[in-house]
C-alpha positions in Angstrom: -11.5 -35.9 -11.3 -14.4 -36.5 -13.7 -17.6 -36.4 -11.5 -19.9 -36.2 -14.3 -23.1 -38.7 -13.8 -21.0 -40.0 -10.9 -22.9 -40.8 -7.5 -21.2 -41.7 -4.9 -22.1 -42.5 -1.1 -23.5 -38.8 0.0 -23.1 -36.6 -2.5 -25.4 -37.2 -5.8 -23.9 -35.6 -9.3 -26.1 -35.2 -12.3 -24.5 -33.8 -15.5 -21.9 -31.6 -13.1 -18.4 -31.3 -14.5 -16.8 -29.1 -11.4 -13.3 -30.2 -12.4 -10.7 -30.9 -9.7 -7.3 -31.4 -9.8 -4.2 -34.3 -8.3 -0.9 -32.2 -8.2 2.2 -34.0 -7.0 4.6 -31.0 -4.7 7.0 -31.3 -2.2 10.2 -33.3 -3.1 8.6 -35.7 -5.4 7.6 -32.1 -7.7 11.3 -30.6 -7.3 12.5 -33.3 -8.6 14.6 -34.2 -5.9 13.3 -37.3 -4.2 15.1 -40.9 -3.3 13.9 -43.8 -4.6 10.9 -45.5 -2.5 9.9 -42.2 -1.3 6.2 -40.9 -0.8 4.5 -39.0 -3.4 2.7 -36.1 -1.6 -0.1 -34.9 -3.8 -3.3 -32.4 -3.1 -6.7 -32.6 -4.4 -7.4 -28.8 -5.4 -11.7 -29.2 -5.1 -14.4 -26.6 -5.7 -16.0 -24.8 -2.8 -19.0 -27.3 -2.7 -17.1 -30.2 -2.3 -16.3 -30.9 1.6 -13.9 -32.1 3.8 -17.0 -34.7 4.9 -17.0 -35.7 1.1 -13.0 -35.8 0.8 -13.2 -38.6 3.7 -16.4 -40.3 2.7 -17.1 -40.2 -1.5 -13.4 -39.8 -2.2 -12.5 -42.6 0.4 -14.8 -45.3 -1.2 -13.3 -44.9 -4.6 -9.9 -45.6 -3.6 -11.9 -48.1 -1.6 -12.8 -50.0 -4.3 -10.0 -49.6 -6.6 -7.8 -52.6 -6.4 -4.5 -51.0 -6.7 -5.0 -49.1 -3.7 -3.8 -51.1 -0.3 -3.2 -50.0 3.2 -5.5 -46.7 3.5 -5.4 -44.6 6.1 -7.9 -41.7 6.6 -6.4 -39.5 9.0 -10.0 -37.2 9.8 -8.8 -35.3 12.7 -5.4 -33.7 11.2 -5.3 -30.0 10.8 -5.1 -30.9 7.1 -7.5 -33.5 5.3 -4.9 -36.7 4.8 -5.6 -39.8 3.0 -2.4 -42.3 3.0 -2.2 -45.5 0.4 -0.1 -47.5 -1.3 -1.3 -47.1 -4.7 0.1 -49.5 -7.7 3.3 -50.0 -4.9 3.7 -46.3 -4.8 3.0 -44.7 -1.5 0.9 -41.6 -1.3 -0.1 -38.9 0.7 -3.3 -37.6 -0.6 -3.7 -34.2 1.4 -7.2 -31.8 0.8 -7.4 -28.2 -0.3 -11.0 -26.1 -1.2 -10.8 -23.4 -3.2 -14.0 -20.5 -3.1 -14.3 -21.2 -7.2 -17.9 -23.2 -8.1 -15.1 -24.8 -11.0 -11.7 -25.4 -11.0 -10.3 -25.2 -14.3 -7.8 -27.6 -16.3 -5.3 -24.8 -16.6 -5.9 -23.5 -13.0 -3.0 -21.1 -11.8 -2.3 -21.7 -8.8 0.6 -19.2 -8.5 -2.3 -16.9 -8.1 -1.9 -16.1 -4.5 -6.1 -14.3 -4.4 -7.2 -18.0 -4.4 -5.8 -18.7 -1.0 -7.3 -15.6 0.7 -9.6 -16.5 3.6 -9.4 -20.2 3.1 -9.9 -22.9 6.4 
């Protein structure tokens, strides 16, 4: 995710470069999937982005991007879920915050500290 000059609907960036990160898991990342299967992926955000901007900024993109079809925000689930077809591909997009102000390129995420006393 490159937010850098990027504004979007409630959240204004200006010269911020927070990184992010879209990792595929589940059978899709074991390698172990069927063909037409969902891809289920998590966005891996900083602490000061929200669940409220998951479901409003991060909607609007995919919004507005023309390979994305048949979105469905799912806001009351226990975890954030955004569903799409994407290119043909279905996705489930799925929300996690991490208490880092950055998160890295080369983020480990085997590190299990980071998941200590998260909501």
């Amino acid at each position: 995710m490159d937010q850098k000059s990027h504004r979007c609907a409630d959240f204004k960036w200006k010269d911020v470069d927070a990184g992010g990160k879209l990792m595929a898991f589940g059978s899709y990342r074991l390698g172990v999937h069927s063909s037409g299967a969902d891809i289920d992926t998590v966005i891996i955000a900083p602490r000061h982005i929200t669940r409220i901007n998951f479901f409003s900024s991060f909607k609007q993109i995919l919004m507005n991007d023309p390979n994305v079809k048949d979105l469905e925000a799912v806001e009351n689930a226990f975890v954030p879920i955004i569903t799409t077809t994407y290119s043909g591909i279905e996705l489930d997009v799925l929300f996690a915050r991490l208490k880092k102000p950055t998160i890295p390129r080369n983020i480990d995420l085997s590190d299990d500290s980071l998941f200590v006393n998260l909501d």
